[in-house]
N, C-alpha and C positions, 0 to 999 in steps of 0.2 A: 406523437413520437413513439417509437417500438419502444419497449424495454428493454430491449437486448441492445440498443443504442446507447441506455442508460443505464447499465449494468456496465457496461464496459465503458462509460465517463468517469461512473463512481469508481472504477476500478484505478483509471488512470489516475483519479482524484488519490486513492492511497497510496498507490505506488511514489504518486512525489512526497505526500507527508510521510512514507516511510524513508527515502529516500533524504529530507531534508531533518528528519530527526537523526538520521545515522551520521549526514555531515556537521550535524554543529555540537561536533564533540570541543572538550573542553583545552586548553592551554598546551596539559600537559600530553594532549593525544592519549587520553586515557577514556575506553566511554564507561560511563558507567551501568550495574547491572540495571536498574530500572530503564534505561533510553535503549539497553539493547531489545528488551524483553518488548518494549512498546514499540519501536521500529519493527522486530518481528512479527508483533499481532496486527502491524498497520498490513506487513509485505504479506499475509497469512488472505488478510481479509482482500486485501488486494487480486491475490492469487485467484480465491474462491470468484470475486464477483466478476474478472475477467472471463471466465471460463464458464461461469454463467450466461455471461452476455454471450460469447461465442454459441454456447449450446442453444441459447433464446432466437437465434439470429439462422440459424440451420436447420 
């Protein structure tokens, strides 16, 4: 299998943990600072190893 295949699974792979951390905020629809901060670093790592795999794949 390419890398660039698997660059861009893992990618998709963070994009939904960043995506499922941002939805499961609490009662009050309040998120708090550490879930935002870690949704960001998931959608960050996400961003990079997409963009990887596209550059791996080209």
């Amino acid at each position: 299998m390419n890398s660039g295949i698997l660059l861009l699974l893992l990618g998709g792979f963070l994009l939904g943990g960043a995506w499922s951390i941002w939805k499961s905020d609490p009662d009050t629809g309040v998120r708090t600072p550490p879930q935002v901060a870690f949704a960001v670093v998931l959608l960050v790592a996400a961003l990079l190893a997409t963009a990887a795999g596209i550059l791996r794949l080209v």
